[in-house]
C-alpha positions in Angstrom: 9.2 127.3 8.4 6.2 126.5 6.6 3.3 124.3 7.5 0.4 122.2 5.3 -2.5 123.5 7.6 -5.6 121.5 8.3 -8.0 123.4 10.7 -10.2 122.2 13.0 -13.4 124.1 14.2 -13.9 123.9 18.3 -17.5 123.3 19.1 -18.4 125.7 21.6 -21.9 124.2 21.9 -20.4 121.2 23.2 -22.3 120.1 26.8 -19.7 121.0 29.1 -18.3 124.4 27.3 -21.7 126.2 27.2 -22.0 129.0 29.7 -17.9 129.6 29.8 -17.6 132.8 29.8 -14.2 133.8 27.5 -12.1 131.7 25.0 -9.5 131.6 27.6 -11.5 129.6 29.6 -12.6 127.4 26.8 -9.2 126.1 25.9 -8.2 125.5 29.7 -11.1 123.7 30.3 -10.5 121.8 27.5 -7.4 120.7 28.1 -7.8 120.4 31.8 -10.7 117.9 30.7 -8.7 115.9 28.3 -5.5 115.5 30.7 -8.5 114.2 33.2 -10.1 111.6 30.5 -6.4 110.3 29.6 -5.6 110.4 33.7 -2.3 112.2 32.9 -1.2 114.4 36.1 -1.0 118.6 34.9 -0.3 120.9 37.2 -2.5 123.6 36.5 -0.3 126.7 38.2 2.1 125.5 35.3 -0.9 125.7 32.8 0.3 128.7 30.4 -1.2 129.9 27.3 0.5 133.1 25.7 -1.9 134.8 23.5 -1.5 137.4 20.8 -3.9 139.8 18.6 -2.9 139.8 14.8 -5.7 142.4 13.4 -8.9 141.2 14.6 -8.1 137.8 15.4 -6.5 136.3 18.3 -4.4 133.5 18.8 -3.8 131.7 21.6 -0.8 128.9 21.9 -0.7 125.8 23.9 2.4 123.3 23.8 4.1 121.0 25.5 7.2 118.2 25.3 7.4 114.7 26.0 10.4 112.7 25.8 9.9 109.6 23.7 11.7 106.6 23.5 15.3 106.1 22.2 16.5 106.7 18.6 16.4 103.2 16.9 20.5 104.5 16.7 21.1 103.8 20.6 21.0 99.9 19.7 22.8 99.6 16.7 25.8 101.4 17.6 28.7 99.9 19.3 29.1 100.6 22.9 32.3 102.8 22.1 30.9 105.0 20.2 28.0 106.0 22.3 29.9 106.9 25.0 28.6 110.4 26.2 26.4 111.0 23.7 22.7 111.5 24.2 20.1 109.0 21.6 17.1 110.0 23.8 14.4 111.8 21.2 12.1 115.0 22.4 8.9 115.8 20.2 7.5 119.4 20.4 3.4 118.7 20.6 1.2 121.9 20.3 -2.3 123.4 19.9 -2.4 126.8 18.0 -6.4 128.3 18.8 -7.5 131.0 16.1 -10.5 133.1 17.6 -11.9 135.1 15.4 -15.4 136.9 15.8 -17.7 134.1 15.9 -15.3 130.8 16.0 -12.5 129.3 17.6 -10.2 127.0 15.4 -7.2 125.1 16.3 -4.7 123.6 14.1 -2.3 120.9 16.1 1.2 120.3 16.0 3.0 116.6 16.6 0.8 114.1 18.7 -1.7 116.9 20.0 -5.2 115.8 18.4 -6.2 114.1 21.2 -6.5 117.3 23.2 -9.2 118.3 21.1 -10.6 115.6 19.7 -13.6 115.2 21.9 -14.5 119.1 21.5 -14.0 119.7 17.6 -17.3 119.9 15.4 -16.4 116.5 13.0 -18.1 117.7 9.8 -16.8 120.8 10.3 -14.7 120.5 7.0 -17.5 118.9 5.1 -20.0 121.6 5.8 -17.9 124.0 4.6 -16.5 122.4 1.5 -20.5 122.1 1.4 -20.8 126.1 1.0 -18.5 126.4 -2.1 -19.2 123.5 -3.8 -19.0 123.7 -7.1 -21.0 119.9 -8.6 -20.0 121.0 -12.3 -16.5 121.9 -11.9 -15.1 120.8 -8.8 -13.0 116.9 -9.2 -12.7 114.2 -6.8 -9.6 112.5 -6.4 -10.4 110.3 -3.5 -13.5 110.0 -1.6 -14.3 107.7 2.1 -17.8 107.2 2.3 -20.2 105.3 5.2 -22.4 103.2 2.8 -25.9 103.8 3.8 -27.6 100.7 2.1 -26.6 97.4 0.8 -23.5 95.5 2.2 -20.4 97.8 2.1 -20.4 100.0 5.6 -17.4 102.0 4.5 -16.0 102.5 1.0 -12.7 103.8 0.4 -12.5 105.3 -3.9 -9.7 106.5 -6.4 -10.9 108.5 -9.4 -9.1 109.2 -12.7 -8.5 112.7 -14.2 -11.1 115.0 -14.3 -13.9 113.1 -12.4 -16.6 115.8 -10.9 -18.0 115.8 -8.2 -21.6 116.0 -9.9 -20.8 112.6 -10.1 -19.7 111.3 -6.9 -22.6 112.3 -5.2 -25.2 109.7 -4.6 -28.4 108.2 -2.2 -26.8 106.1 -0.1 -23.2 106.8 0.3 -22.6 109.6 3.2 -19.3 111.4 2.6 -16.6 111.2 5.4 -13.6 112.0 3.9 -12.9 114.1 0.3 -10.1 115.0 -1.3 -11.1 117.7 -4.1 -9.2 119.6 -6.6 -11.2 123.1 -6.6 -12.5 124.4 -10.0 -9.8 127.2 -10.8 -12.7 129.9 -10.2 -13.7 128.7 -6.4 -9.8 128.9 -6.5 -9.4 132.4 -7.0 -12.5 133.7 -5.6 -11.5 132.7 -1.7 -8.1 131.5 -2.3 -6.0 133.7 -5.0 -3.7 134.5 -2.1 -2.3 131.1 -2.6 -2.3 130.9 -6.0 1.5 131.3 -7.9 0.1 130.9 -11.3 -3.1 131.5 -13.7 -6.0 129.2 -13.8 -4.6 127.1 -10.7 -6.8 124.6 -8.9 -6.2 124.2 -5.3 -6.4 120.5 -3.4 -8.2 120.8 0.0 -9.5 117.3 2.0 -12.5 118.0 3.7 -13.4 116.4 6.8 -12.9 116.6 10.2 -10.9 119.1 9.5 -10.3 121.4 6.2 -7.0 120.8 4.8 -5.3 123.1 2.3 -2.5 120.8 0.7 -0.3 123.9 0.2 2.5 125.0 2.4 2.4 128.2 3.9 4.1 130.7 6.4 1.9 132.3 9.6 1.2 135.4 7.4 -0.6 133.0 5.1 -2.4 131.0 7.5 -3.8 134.6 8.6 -5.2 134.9 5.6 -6.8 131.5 5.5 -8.1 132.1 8.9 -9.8 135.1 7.7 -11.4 133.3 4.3 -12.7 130.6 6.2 -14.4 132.9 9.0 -16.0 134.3 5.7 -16.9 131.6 4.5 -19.1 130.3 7.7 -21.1 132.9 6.8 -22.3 131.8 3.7 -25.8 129.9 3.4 -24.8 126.0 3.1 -25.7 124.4 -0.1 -26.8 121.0 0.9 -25.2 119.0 -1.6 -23.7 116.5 1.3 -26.4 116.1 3.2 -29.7 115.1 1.1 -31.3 113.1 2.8 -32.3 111.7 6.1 -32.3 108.3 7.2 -36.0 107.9 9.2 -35.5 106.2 12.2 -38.4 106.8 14.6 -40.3 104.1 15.3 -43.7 105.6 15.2 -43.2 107.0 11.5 -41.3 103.8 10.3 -44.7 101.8 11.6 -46.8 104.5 9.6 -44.5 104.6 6.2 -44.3 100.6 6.3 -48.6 100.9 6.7 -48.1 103.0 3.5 -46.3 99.7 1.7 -48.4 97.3 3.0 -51.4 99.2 1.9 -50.0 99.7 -1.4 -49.2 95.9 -1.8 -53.0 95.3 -0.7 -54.8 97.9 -3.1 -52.8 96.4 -6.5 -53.9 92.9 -6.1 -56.9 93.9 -7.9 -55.3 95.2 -10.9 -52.8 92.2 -10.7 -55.5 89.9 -10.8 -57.4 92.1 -13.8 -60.3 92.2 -11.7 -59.9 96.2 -11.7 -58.3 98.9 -14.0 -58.2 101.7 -12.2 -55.0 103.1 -12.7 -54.7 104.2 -8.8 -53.9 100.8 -8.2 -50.7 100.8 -10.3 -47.9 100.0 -8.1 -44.4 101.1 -9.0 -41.7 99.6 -7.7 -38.3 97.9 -8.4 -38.1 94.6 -6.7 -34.9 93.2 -5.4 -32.9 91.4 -2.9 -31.9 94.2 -0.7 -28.1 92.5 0.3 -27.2 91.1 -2.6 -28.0 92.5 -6.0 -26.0 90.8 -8.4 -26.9 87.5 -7.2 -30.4 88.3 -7.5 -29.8 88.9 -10.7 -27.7 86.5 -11.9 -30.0 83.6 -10.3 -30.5 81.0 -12.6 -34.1 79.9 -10.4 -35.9 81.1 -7.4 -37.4 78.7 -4.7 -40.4 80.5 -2.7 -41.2 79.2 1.0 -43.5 79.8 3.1 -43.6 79.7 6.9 -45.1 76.5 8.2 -45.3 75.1 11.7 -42.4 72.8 11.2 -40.4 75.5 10.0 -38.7 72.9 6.9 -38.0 74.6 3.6 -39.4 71.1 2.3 -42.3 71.6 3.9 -42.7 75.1 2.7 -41.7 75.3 -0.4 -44.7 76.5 -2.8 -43.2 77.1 -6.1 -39.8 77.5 -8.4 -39.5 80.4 -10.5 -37.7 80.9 -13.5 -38.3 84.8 -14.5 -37.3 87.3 -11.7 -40.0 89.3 -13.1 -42.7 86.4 -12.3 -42.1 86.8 -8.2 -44.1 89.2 -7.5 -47.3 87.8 -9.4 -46.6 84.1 -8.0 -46.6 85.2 -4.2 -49.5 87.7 -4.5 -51.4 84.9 -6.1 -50.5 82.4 -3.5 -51.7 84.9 -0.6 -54.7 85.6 -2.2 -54.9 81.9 -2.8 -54.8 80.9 0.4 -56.6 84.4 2.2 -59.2 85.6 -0.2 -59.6 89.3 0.8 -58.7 89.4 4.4 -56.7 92.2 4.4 -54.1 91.0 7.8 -54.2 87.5 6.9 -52.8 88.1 3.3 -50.4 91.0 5.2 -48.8 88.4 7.7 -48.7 85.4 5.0 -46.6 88.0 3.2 -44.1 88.5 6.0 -43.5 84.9 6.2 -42.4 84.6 2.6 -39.1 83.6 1.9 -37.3 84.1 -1.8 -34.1 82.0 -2.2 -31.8 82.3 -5.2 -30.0 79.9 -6.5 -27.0 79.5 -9.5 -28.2 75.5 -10.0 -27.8 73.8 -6.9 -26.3 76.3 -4.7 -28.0 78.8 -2.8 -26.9 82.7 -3.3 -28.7 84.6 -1.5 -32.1 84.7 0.4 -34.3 86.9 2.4 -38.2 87.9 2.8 -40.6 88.8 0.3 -41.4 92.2 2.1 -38.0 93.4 2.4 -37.3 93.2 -1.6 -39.4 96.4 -2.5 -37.8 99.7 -3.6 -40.2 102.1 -4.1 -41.4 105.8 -3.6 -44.0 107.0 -1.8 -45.7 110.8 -0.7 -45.9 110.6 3.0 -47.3 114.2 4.4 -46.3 116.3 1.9 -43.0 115.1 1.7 -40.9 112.2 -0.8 -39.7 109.4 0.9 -37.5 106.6 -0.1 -37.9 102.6 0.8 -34.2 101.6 -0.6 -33.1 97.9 0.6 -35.6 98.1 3.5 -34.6 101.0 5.3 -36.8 104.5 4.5 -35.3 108.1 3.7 -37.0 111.6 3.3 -35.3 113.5 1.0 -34.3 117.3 1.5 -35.6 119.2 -0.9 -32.4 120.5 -2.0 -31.5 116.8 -3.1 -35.0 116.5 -5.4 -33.8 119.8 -7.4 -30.4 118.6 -7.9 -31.8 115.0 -8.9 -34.1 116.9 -11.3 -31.1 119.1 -12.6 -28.9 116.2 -13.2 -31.2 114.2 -14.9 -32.0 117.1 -17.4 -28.0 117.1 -17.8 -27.4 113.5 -18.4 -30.3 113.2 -20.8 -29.1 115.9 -23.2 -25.8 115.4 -23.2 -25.7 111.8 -23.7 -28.3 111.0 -26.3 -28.2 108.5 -28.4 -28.0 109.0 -32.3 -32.0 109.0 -33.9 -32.6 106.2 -36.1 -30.9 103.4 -34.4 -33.7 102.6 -32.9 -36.2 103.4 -35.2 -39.3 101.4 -34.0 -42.0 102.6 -31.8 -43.2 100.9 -28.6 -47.2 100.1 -28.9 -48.9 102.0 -25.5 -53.2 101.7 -24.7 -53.7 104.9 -23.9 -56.8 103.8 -22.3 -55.4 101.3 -20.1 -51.9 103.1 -19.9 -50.2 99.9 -20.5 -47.0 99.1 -22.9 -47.0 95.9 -24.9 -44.7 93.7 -23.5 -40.9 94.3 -23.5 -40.1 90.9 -25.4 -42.5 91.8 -28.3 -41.0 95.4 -28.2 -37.2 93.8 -28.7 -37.9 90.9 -31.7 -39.2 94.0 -33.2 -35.2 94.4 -34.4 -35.2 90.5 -34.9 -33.9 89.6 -38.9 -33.0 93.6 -39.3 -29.7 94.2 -40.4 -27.3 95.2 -38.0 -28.9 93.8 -34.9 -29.2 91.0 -32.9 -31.8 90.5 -30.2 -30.4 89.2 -27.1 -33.6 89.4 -24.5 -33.5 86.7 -22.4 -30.1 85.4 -23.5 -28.3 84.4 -20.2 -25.1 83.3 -19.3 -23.4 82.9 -16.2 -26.3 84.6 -14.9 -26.3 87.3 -17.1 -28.3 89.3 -19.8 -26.0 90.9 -21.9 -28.2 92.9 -23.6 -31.8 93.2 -25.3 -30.6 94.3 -28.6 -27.6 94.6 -29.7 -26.7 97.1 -32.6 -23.1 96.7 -34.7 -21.9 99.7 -36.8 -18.5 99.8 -38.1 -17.1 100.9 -35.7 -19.3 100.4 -32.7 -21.1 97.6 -31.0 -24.4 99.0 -29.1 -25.6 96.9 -26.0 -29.2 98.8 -25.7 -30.7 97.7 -22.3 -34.8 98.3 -22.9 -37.6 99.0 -20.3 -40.7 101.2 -20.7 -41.7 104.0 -18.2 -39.5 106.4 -16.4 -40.7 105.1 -13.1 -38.7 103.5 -10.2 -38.4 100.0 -13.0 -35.5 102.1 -13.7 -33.5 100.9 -10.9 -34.0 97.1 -12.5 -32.7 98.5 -15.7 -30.1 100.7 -14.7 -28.9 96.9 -12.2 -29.1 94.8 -15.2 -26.8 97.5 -17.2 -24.2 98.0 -14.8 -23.9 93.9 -14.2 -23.9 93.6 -17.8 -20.7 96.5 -18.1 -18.7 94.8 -15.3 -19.2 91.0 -16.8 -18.1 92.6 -20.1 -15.5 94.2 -19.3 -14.1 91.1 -17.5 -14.8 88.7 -20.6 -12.9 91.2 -22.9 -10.2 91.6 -20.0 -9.7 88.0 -20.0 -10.7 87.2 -23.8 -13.0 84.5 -22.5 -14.4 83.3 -25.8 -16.5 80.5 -23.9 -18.6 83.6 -22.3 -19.2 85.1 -26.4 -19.9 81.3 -27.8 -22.3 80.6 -25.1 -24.5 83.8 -25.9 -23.7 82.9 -29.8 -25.5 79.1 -28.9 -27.8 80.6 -27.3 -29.3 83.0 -30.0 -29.0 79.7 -32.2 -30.9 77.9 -29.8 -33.4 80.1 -29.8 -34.0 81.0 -33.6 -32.2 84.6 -33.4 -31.3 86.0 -36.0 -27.2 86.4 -35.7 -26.9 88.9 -38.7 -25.0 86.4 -40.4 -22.4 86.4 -38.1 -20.0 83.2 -37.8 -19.2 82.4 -33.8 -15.9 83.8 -34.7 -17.0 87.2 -35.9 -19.3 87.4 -33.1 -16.7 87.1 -30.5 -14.4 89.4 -32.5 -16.9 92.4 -32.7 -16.5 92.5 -28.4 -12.6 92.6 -29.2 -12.5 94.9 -32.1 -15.9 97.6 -31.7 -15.9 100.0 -28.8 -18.5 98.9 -26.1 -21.5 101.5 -25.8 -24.3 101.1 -23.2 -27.4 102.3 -24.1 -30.4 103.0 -21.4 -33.5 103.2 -23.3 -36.9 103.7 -22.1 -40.2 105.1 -22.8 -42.9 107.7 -21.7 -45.8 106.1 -18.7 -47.5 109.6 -19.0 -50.7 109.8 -20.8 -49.3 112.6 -23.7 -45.6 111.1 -24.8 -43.5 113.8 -23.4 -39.7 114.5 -23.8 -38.5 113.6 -20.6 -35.0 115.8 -20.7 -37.2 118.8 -21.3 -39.9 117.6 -18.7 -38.5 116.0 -15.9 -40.6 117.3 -13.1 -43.3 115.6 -15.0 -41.5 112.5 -14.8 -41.7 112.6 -10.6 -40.5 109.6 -9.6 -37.6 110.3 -7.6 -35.7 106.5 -7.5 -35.5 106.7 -11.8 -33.7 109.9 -11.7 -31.8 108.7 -8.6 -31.0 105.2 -10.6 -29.9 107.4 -13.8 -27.9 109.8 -12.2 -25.4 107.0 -10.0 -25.5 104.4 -13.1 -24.2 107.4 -15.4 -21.7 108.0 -12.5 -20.6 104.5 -12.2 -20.5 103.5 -15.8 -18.3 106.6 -16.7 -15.8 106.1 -13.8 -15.4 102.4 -14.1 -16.7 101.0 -17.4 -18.2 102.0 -20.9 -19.5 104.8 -22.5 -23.2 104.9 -21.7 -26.0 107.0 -24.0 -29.9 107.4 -23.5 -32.8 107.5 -25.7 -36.6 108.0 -25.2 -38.4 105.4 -27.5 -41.8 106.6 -29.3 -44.4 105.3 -28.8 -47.3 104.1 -31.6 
């Protein structure tokens, strides 16, 4: 007989197995305890648990039989025919416990988990896929998560061929079950034993448990055994767990001192009534529920609390430009506060933004809870991410840093499609704006400048770039600073309404943006609505994320991206890569120059 073994690691920390003083009496106790917990009678001078020694390991065996119900066969047969025969079904249920020099695992037979379910470590498998991981050359095939921020608590994922786990790996998504095709040298290295052929790559799940999908006899199970006691000895890699979620209440009051201060110090630059560039505030700002419908929002109503607690009432102002929010509340609280620090503080908390798609509401929540933003809080970096805070292991900045590197030289866009440089004051460390950076490409040959161009709540593109055989969608926004999370948003909304449109071959979606650009005075390369729809249906889709140096020299960020510290852009480049390759579109980067 063979078995599929998935092994389970017994926590011998757990409260009531300290101080027991041999494995024997570990695995009595803890199935004396679970029969107690479950109120199923054991006799306990019928308690045995043979044991054996196999080289240095011992193994210990508990089992038992229960008689289940009837085969289904006992009612469909006639009478006659069951007439001395017995239909009544008996499962075999078992425990096997592996001690080896430090551990004690168990692998279960039948219906025998609950024995030691209360008593296993339950990341066991997970921290020690964690200490072979290979990010580069290890693939996902199917992934559970617990979703850490935004709406989706659990998230269940199927990947294509050859999708790595470099990939899968992102802030806010905590893994809880993975199913992974090794890289064929992690393969060899701790399992060749297994191996029947050259080059193979062997399928674990990690979990709970550790899983080897591969059947194999007790000699081979040995052997496993053995490779995993080795492998508890190696020094974890940290690649699951790379963060922390912050939940005391005395540092949360003290980080959320840190935004408030932050949102106090840059009124003065917002208002131009100071330069300094320590006032600069970085942030992306976004609903922290419902992204898409933030940005797909055709208007914005802001409210402020009144005494009557009617939107009519307090309803200040209607805002057309997402990118206007900020500015309009900041202005109303100083407005209404001058500089009294609290005052303009709690009128802040008692903002309200509502979006809407023309008369109906889609999402709405307060002003304070829409920042995302990175701060240095003792030493450390910390992320505010959809109103909840993380510190970041230090483990998770270096691979950040590392991945960011990797995307940005091997995705780079070819030089010379976009040829012009952005104009930066070098003085004042500010870009000209974004829409006078885009109708820079307006009447050139070849492109067709889409900035605020939006239909069914959506911005296509800035510029869009037609070759023969490509059509570029080049999403644009200056300094690699956490504004990349707004670009890296609008790209991914952008792929996913694109790829629905061309699904569907929803011409209305292509003529409206074609009106639109007429509307407007764009220049539609001499296009005919027609030809415009067809270069969606007939070009390969390529996303481009283009942005441009915030530092005072103009510095390559893929060969300076420590330089480039903000944490939440390389986190934002790093998942929208990931996303875009696994569900959508080819997506390339480029580093405009700046004049």
């Amino acid at each position: 007989m063979t078995i599929v073994p998935n092994i389970f690691k017994i926590d011998k920390t757990h409260g009531s197995l300290r101080g027991l003083p041999d494995t024997m009496t570990i695995i009595r106790h803890i199935i004396l305890r679970s029969y107690q917990k479950r109120n199923r009678p054991l006799d306990q001078s019928q308690l045995r648990i043979p044991s054996v020694q196999k080289n240095e390991f011992t193994y210990y065996l508990y089992q038992y039989r229960v008689a289940d119900k009837d085969s289904d066969w006992s009612t469909f047969l006639p009478n006659e025919l069951k007439e001395g025969a017995e239909f009544q079904q008996t499962k075999v249920n078992l425990v096997l416990f592996m001690e080896t020099e430090h551990e004690l695992f168990a692998i279960v037979g039948g219906s025998a988990y609950w024995l030691i379910a209360n008593f296993i470590d339950h990341l066991y498998g997970l921290l020690t896929y964690d200490k072979i991981i290979s990010l580069e050359e290890d693939e996902a095939t199917s992934t559970k998560s617990r979703g850490m921020t935004g709406q989706r608590a659990g998230l269940s994922e199927q990947y294509r061929d050859n999708y790595r786990m470099i990939n899968y790996l992102q802030f806010g998504k905590i893994p809880k079950e993975l199913h992974i095709r090794l890289s064929s040298t992690t393969s060899d290295e701790y399992f060749s034993f297994l191996l029947a052929k050259t080059a193979e790559k062997l399928q674990i799940v990690a979990g709970a448990g550790f899983k080897i999908n591969k059947e194999v006899d007790f000699e081979k199970l040995h052997q496993i055994v053995g490779e995993l006691s080795t492998i508890m000895t190696l020094a974890p890699k940290d690649y699951l767990s790379s963060y922390i979620h912050i939940r005391d209440r005395l540092v949360l009051e003290e980080l959320n001192g840190l935004l408030r201060e932050k949102i106090y110090n840059n009124i003065p630059y917002l208002l131009r009534t100071s330069i300094d560039p320590r006032d600069i505030f970085e942030f992306d700002f976004c609903n922290p529920n419902k992204i898409e419908a933030f940005y797909e929002a055709d208007h914005y109503d802001l409210v402020e609390k009144t005494e009557t607690g009617k939107k009519k009432d307090g309803h200040f102002a209607t805002v057309y430009d997402k990118a206007e929010l900020y500015r309009k509340v900041i202005e109303r609280a100083y407005e209404l506060n001058g500089n009294n620090e609290g005052k303009i503080i709690a009128y802040l908390y008692g903002v309200n933004i509502q979006c809407y798609v023309g008369n109906k509401q889609t999402a709405s929540s307060g002003f304070m809870f829409h920042f995302n933003a990175e701060f240095s809080w003792r030493g450390d970096a910390v992320f505010l991410v959809d109103g909840k805070w993380y510190l970041l292991k230090d483990t998770f900045v270096e691979s950040l840093m590392a991945q960011t590197e990797r995307i940005m030289k091997s995705s780079r866009l070819t030089s010379g499609i976009l040829s012009e440089s952005w104009t930066f004051d070098t003085v004042k460390m500010k870009f000209s704006k974004e829409g006078s950076y885009n109708m820079l490409y307006d009447n050139m040959p070849g492109y067709i400048v889409c900035d605020t161009v939006i239909i069914d709540g959506v911005e296509l593109c800035d510029i869009l770039h037609i070759t023969a055989n490509e059509v570029y969608l080049i999403h644009v926004k200056h300094s690699f600073t956490s504004r990349v999370r707004e670009l890296t948003n609008q790209i991914l909304i952008s792929a996913r309404r694109l790829s629905q449109a061309i699904s569907a071959k929803q011409r209305t979606f292509f003529n409206g943006i074609y009106d639109a650009l007429v509307t407007k005075g764009r220049s539609v390369d001499n296009l005919t609505s027609e030809e415009f729809y067809n270069l969606f249906l007939a070009k390969k889709p390529i996303y481009v994320f283009a942005t441009a140096s915030q530092l005072a020299v103009d510095l390559a960020i893929q060969d300076n991206v420590a330089l480039y510290d903000s944490n939440i852009a390389r986190f934002s480049l790093v998942t929208c890569s990931a996303e875009m390759q696994t569900s959508f579109y080819e997506l390339k980067t480029f580093q405009i120059t700046r004049a």
